[in-house]
C-alpha positions as a printed Julia matrix, in Angstrom:
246×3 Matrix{Float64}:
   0.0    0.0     0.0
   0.57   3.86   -0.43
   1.86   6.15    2.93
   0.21   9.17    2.78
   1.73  11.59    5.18
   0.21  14.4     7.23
   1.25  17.3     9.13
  -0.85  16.72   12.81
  -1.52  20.43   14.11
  -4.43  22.48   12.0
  -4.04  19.94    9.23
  -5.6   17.39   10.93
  -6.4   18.37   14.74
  -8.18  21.37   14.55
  -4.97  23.35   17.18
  -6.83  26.24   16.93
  -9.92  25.67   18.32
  -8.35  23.52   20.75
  -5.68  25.52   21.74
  -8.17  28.87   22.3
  -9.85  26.21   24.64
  -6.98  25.42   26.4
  -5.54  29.06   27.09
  -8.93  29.84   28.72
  -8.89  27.34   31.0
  -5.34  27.62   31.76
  -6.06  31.26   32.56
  -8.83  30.61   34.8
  -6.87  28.1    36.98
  -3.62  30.1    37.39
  -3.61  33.31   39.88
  -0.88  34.88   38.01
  -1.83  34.8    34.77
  -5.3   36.98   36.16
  -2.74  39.12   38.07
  -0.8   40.14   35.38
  -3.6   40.46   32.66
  -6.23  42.24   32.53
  -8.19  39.89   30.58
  -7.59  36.69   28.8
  -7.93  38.0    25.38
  -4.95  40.18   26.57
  -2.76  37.29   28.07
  -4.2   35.26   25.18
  -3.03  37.85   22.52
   0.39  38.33   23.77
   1.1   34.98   24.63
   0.19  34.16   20.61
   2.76  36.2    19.84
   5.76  34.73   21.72
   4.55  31.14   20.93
   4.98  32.38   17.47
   8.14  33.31   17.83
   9.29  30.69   19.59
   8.07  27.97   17.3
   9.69  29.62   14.6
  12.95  29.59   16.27
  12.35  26.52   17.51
  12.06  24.91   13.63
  14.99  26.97   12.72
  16.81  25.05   15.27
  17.77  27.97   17.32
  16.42  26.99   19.84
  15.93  23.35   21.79
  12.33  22.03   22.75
  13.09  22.89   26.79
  13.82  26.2    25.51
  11.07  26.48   23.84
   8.55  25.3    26.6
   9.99  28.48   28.94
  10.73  30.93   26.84
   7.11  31.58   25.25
   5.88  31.48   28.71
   8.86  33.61   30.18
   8.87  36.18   27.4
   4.72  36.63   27.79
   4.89  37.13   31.61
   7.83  39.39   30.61
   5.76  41.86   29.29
   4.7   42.56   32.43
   7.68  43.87   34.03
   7.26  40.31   35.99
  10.4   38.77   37.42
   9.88  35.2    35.82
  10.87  32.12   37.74
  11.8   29.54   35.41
   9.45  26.81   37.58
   6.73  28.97   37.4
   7.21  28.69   33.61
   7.3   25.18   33.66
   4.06  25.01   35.92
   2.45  27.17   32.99
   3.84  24.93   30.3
   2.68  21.43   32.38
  -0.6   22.38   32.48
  -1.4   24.46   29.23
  -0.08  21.01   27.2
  -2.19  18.74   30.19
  -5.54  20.6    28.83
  -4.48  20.57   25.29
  -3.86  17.55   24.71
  -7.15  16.36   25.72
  -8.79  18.47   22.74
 -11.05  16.69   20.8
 -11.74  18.83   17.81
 -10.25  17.95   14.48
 -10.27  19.94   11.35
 -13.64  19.68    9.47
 -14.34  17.08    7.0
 -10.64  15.39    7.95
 -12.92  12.22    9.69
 -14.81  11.27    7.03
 -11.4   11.82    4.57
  -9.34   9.51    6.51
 -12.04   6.98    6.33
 -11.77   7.03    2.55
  -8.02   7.3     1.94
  -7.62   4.15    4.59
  -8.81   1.99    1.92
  -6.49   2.39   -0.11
  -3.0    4.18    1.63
  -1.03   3.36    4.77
  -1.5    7.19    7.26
   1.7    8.37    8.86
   1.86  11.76   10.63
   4.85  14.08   10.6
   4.86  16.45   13.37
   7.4   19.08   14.54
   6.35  18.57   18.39
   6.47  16.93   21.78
   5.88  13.61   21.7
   3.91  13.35   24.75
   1.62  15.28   23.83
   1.23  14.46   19.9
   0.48  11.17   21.04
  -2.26  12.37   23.1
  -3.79  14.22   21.19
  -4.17  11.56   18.64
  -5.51   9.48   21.53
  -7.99  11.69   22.67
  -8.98  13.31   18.97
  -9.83   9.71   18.25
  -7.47  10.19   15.23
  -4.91   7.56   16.37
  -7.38   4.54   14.51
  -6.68   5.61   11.13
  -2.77   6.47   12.47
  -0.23   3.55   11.04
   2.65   5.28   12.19
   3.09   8.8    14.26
   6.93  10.34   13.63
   7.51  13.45   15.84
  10.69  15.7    16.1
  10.8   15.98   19.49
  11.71  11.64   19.61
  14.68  12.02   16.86
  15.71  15.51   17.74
  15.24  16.59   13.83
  12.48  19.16   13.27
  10.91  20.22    9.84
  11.62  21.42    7.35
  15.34  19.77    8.03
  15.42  17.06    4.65
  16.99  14.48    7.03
  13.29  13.91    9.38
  11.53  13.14    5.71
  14.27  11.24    5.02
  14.08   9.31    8.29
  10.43   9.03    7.57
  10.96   6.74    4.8
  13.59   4.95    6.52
  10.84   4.19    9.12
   7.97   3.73    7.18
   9.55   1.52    3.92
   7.72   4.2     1.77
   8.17   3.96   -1.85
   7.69   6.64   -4.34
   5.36   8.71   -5.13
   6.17  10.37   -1.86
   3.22  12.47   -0.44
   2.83  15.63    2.48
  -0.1   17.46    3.34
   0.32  20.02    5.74
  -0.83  23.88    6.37
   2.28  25.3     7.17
   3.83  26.3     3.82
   7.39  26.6     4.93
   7.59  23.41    7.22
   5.52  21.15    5.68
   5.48  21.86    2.24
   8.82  23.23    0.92
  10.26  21.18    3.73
   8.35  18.09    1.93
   9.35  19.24   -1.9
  13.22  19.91   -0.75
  13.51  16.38    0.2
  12.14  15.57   -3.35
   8.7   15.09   -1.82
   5.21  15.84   -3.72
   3.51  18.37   -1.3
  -0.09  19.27   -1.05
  -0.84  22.46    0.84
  -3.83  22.94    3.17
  -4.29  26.22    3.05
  -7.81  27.72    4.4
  -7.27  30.98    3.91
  -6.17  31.48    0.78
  -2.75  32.8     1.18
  -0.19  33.25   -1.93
   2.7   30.27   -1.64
   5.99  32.28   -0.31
   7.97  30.58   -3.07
   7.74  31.98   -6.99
   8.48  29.17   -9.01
  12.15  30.97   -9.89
  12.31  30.73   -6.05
  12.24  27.27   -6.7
  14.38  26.65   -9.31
  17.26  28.57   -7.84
  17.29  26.0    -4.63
  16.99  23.17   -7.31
  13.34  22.28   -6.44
  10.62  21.27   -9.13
   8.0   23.68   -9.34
   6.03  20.24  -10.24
   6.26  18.92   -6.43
   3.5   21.45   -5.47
   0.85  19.55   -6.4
  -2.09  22.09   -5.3
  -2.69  23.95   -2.88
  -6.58  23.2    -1.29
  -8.47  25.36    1.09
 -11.01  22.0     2.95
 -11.06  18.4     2.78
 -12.86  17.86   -0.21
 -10.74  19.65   -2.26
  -8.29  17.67   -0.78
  -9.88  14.68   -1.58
 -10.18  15.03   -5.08
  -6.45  15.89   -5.61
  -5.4   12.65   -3.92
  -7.88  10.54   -5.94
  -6.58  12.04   -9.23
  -3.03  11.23   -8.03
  -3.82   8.48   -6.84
  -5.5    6.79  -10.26
C-alpha cells in the first residue's frame, strides 16, 4: 500500500480551536496569569505572539524544545515587568499542554477523509512537536485509529523542514515513491516536503499566496512540479489525492 503523510496540528487536529480552549482554561486556573492580565484576550493575545516566535525559532533550530517550553511562557509574563521564575514557567507549560492535549476537535471534513483514503494508503503523521503530547492528542482526537505510524521531532531531535526527518520518515515507514505531504504550514511542511524531493499538497484555508515563486524554486533546485495544489477543505483535498492516486 501507499503512505500518505500528514502534518498533525491544523491539518488534521483542529490546534486552533483547541488551543483557544486550552488558554482559557489555563487562565482561569492560574492566579498569576489573572494578576498580570487584565483579561484573557490580553494574556491570550500576547502569549500568541511569543509562541509564534518561539516555534519559529524553535524549527529553525535555534532553539531546543526545553527552551522552547519556557521561553514563550517567560517572554509573555515578561511583558509585564514580571520577574519570571523559570518553575513557574514550567508550571504554565505542564498544564497548558495537560488541557491541550485532551482536545477533541479535528479539522472539518478530515474524519470522514481519513475513512476514505484508509482503503487504499497506509496514514503516517509528521509532526514538529512533543511527543507526549502528539500522542495524546491523537488518543484523545480519536485520530490515532486511522494512524499507522506517528513520527515526531521531538523523539529524533530533527524538526521540519530539516530534509533528514523526511528522510528518516521513509527509513521508518519503507515508503516507496510517489512520496506524499499534506500540511498547512507552507514553509515546514510543504517546501520542507518538496526539498527532500517530496510531492507536497498544501492545506491552506485561507487562501494565502505560496511564499515561493516558481524561480524561487528553481534557484534551490526544487521542481515547481512537487507542489501539487494547494486546497483550502477536505474535499478539495480529496479530489487531488484521488486524481493522483489513479
Amino acid at each position: 500500500m501507499n503512505w500518505l503523510f500528514f502534518d498533525l496540528d491544523d491539518t488534521l487536529w483542529n490546534f486552533s480551536a483547541n488551543s483557544a480552549v486550552a488558554l482559557r482554561k489555563l487562565y482561569e486556573i492560574s492566579p498569576i496569569l489573572k494578576k498580570l492580565f487584565k483579561d484573557i484576550e490580553e494574556f491570550i493575545d500576547i502569549y500568541h505572539v511569543n509562541n509564534k516566535l518561539m516555534w519559529d525559532f524553535y524549527a529553525q533550530g535555534k532553539v531546543t524544545t526545553k527552551q522552547l517550553k519556557v521561553e514563550r511562557w517567560r517572554r509573555t509574563l515578561a511583558t509585564r515587568q514580571f520577574e519570571v521564575l523559570t518553575a513557574v514557567c514550567e508550571e504554565l507549560d505542564r498544564n497548558y499542554l495537560d488541557i491541550l492535549a485532551e482536545g477533541e476537535a479535528m479539522i472539518e471534513g478530515v474524519e470522514d477523509l481519513l475513512k476514505k483514503v484508509t482503503k487504499h494508503s497506509l496514514v503516517a503523521v509528521l509532526s514538529n512537536g512533543f511527543t507526549k503530547t502528539q500522542y495524546k492528542k491523537l488518543h484523545y482526537s480519536g485520530l490515532e485509529k486511522y494512524v499507522t505510524r506517528t513520527i515526531v521531532s521531538e523523539e529524533i531531535g530533527i524538526n521540519k523542514p530539516d530534509p533528514r526527518l523526511f528522510a528518516y520518515a521513509v527509513q521508518e515507514t519503507g515508503a516507496t515513491e510517489p512520496l506524499l505531504m499534506v500540511g498547512d504550514n507552507a514553509e515546514t511542511d510543504v517546501y520542507g516536503a518538496m526539498r527532500a524531493g517530496w510531492n507536497a499538497i498544501w492545506y491552506n484555508p485561507s487562501g494565502n499566496p505560496f511564499p515561493k515563486s516558481e524561480d524561487d524554486m528553481r534557484k534551490d533546485g526544487v521542481s515547481p512540479s512537487l507542489l501539487l495544489a494547494t486546497v483550502k477543505n477536505m474535499h478539495e483535498l480529496e479530489e487531488v489525492l484521488e486524481n493522483f492516486y489513479k
